[in-house]
N, C-alpha and C positions, 0 to 999 in steps of 0.2 A: 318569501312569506310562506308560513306553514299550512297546512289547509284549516287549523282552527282558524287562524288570522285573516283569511282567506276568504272564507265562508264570511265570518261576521262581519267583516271591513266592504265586501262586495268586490266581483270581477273589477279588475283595473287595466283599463285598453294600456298597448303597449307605448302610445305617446306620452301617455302618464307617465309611463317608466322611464320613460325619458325626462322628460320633466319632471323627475324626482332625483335626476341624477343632477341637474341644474340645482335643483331645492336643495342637494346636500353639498355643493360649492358656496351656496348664499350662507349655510350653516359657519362657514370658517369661521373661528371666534379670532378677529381682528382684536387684539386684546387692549386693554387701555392698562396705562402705567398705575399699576398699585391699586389695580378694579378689579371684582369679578366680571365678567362680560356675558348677562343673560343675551341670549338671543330668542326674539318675539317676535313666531308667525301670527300673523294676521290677514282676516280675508279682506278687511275694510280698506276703501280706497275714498279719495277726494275728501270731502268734509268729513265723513268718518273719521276717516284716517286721522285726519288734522286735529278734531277732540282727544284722540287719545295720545297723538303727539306733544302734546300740550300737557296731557298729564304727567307722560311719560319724560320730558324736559323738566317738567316739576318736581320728578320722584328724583331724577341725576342729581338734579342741584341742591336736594335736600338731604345729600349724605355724601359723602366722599369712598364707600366699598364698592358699590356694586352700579354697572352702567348696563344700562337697559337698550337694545340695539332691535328697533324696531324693523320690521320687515312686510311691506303687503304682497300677502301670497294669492296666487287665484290658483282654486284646487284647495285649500289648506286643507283641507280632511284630509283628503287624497294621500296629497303629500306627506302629512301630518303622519299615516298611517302607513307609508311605506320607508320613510325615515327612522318612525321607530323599530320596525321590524329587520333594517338594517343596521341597527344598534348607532344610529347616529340622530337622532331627534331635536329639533327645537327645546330651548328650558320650557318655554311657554307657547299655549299654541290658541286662540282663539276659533273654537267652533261652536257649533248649533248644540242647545240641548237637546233634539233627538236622536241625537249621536252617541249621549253618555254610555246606555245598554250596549252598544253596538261594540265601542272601542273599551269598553270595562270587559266586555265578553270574551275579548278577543287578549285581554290580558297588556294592554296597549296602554294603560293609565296608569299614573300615582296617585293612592290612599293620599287623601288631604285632612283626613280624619282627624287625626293625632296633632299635625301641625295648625288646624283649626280650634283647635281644643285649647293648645297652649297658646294660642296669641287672642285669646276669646271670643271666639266667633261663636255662637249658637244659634238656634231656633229663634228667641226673644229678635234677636238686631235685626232679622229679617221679614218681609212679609211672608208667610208660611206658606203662601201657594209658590211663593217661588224658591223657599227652602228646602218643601219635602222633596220635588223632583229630581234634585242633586244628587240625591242619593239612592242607591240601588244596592241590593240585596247588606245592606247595613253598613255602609261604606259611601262615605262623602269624597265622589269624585271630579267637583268643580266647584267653582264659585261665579256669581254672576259677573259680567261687565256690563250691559245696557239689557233691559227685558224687555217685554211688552202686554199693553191688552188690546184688546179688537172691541170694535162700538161699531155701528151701523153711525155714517152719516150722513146728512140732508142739506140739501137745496133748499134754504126758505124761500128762495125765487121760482122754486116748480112744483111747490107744494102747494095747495088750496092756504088761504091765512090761517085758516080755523087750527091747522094742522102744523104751524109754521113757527113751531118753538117746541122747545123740549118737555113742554109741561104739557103741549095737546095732543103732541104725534101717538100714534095708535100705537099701546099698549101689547098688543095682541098679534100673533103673527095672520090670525086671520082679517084684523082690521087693517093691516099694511098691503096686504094681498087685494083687497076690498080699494084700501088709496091707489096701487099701481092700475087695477084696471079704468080706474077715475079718471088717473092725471100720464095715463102712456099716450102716445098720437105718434100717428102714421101719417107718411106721404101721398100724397093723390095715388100713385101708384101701387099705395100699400105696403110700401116698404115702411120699417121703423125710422121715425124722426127721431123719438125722446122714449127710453122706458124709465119707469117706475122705480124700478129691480131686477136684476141679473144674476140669479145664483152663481153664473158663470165670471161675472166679474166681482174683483178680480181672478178668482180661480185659483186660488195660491191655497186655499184651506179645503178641498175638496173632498177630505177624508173625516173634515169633523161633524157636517151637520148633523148627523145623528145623533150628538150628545144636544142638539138643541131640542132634540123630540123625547130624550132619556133615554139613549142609547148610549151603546159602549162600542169598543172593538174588542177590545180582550177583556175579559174576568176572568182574574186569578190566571190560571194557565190555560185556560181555553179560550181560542177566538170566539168572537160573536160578530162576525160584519155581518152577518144574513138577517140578525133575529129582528124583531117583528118592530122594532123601534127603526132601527135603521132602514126598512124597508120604507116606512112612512115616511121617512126626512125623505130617502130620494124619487117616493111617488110624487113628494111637495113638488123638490127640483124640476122633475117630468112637468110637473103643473105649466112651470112655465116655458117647458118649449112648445104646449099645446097653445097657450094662450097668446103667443106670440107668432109661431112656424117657428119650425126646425131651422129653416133656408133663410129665414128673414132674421131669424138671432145671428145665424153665420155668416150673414153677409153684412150684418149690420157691426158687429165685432170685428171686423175684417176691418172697418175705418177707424177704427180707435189708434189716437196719438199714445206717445209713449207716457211711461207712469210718473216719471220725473218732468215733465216738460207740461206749458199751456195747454198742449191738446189732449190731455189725460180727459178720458172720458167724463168723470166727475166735475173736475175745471173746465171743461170744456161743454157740460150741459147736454150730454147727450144722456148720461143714466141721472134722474134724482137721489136716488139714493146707493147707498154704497157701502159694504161690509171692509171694513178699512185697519190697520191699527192706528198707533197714537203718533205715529213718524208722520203719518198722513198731513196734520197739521203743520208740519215744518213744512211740506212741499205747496200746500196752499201758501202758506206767510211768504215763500220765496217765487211763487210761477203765477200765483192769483190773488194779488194781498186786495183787501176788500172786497173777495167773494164774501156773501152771506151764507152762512150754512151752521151747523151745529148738528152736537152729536149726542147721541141717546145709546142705551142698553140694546142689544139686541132682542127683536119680539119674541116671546115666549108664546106658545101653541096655549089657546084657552083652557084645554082642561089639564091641563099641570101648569097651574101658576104657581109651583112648586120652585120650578127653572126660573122665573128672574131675575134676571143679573147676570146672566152667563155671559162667560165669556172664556175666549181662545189666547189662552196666553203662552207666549214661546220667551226662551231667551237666548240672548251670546253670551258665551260660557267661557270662561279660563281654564286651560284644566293643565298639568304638566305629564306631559307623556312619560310611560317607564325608561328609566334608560336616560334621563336628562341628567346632564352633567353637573348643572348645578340649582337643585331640585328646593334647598334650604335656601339660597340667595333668589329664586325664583319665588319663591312661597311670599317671599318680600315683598317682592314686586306687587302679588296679588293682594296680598293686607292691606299694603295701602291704598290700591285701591277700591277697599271696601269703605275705607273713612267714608265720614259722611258729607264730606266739605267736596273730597276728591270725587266721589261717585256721583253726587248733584254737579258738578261739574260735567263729570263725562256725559251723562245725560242730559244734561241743558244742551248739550253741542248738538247730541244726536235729536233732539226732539220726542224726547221718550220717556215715560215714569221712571221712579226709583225702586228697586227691590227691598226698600230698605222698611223696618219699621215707622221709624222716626223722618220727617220729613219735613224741612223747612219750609217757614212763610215767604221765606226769598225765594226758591224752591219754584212755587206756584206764581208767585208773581208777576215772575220773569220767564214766564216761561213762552216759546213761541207758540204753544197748541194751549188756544183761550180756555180750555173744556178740561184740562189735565188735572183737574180734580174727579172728572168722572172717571178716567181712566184712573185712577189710583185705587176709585173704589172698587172698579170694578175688579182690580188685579187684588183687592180682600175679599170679595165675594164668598163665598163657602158655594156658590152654584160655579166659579170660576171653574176652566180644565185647562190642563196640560197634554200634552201627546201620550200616552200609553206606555208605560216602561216597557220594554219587551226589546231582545234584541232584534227581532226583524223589524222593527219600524220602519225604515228604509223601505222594505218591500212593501208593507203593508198600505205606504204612502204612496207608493207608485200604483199599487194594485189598485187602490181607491180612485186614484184619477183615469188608471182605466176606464173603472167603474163608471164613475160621473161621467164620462164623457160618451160611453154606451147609452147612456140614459139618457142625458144632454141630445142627444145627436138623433134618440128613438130606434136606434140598432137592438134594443132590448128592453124589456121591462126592467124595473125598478128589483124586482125579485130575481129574475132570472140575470142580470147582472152582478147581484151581491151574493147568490149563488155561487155560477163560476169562481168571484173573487175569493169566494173563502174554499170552495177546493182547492184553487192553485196554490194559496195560503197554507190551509192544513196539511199539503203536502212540503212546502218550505218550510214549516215551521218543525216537521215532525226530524227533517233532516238536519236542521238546523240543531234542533237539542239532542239527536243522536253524536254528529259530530263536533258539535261547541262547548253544548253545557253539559255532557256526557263524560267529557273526556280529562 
């Protein structure tokens, strides 16, 4: 790999290299008689997997050129990005959108542009908050498979009544702050029994709450993790390792069951409430069917009620590496799964909205997360966000959870946290567009 590829794709331990050299033996196109033979990495395993198996069995049997040869990869970026620099790549490769900047940078993608153009995909078929982000410096480098939005949801069993439906819970990040000191309880000992709320859980978005205060990380070409917005989401955070102990949040997180299973802290009643996405509701319907609970907007800070409706929306992405061998019989594969019959499918499997404009009443009906109307709205919001285009996102995400967890832990103020993170950032960043985007 060259050092543009290099830099932008991130250090890759030498096990990887090995396991890439396995990943380009999976690649052998087993050819089927009188087929084209994409072959399709993918990171999805168990029920995942099995949705798009299911499509994917549907797209074979609905033509006789081209067979779709699925593969669940663990690593798929990884691999994804050492396969194509070895000029041997997956047709199709299933990753994260925070990736697109990263692997477009590094010259690692195919323009879908032109072949989106001619089989009609545009802005219109899609919801636009998950249309624009496809695209980077004027080039549409994927297409969605399953997306998501994020909602706060609630225990109507550990909430006061008053508070115990979506029409009374508190508006306001300060009236939710006001319910957790209400409805937290401690052990005789004072250890935590039940909180409220947990910035820390689950911990997966730790680089966003700043945009829920009107905060950024990057404008236009310059970072901003320090500026004056961001400082105040993670003074919030700080808020609550004082109001709980540092020792008592870490030990009290230290018992939480795993995220798929009964003992998921949410299913399991030890947090009320919970910043979650819309997959969330599949794992209730399967690990705790007749919990009560429901799901709301996340609270917006009282003086910008400007913000509500925000929301953290990510998605799984198609995209065809450079260098795929058969890039026009792949592109196939992806159209159809953008139908509207095939995508409400893939998405009913996974328990997830659709990125689509248009969405059916079967759609909603059937669907396993009761609330999947709020999450569709919320994935229209105009206050919705995405991750930050930029090729360091990678770093930027990792730096944040530094961050948070500086501050989480009291090793550092809130300032002197986002401080450091954006030195060691403007100095990745500066090196980063000397030898990527410079060159």
């Amino acid at each position: 790999m060259n050092a543009r590829a290099s830099l932008a794709l991130g250090s890759v331990a030498a096990a990887l290299v090995a396991a890439a050299v396995w990943g380009e033996g999976v690649v052998t196109r087993q050819a089927i008689p009188d087929r084209v033979t994409v072959i399709y990495w993918e990171k999805w395993t168990g029920a995942e997997a099995d949705g798009m198996r299911a499509v994917i069995n549907d797209f074979n049997a609905s033509q006789s050129r081209i067979f779709v040869k699925y593969l669940s990869i663990s690593g798929v970026d990884s691999k994804t990005a050492l396969a194509t620099a070895g000029g041997d790549p997956p047709d199709v490769a299933g990753i994260w959108l925070d990736q697109v900047c990263q692997f477009a940078d590094a010259k690692a993608l195919t323009d879908l542009s032109e072949m989106a153009r001619e089989s009609g995909l545009s802005r219109d078929y899609y919801i636009t908050n998950y249309w624009d982000p496809l695209f980077y410096k004027g080039k549409l480098w994927a297409l969605p498979s399953t997306p998501a939005s994020v909602a706060l949801h609630v225990r109507e069993d550990l909430v006061p009544p008053e508070y115990a439906s979506p029409e009374t819970f508190p508006k306001t990040l300060e009236g939710m702050d006001a319910l957790v000191d209400k409805i937290s309880k401690r052990n005789e000992d004072g250890s935590l029994k039940m909180a409220g709320f947990l910035p820390s859980d689950p911990g997966w978005w730790n680089w966003s709450w700043g945009f829920y205060f009107g905060g950024k990380l990057v404008d236009g070409d310059r970072l901003t993790v320090n500026s004056p917005e961001n400082v105040r989401a993670y003074e919030w955070v700080a808020s609550y390792t004082k109001r709980f102990g540092t020792k008592e949040v870490q030990n009290f997180q230290s018992g939480f069951g795993n995220f798929a299973s009964p003992q998921d802290p949410f299913m399991d009643g030890k947090v009320a409430t919970e910043i979650n996405g819309v997959w969330k509701g599949n794992y209730i319907h399967v690990f705790k069917p007749g919990l009560k609970w429901f799901a709301v907007p996340f609270p917006y800070v009282a003086d910008h009620p400007e913000l509500a409706g925000m929301s953290d929306l990510s998605q799984d992405i198609l995209v065809i590496p450079r260098g795929a061998k058969h890039a026009k019989e792949a592109f196939e594969f992806i159209r159809y799964v953008q139908r509207q019959d095939v995508m409400e499918k893939l998405c009913l499997s996974h328990g997830k909205n659709s990125p689509l404009a248009k969405v059916s009443e079967h759609f909603f009906n059937t669907h396993p997360n009761k609330f999947i109307r709020l999450f569709d709205k919320l994935a229209r919001s105009p206050t919705a966000f995405s991750p930050p285009q930029i090729g360091i996102l990678p770093r930027i995400q990792s730096e944040m959870n530094v961050a948070f967890q500086e501050i989480n832990t009291g090793q550092k103020t809130p300032k002197q946290a986002l401080d450091d993170a954006e030195a060691r950032l403007t100095e990745q960043w500066q090196i980063y567009k000397s030898q990527v985007l410079e060159k």
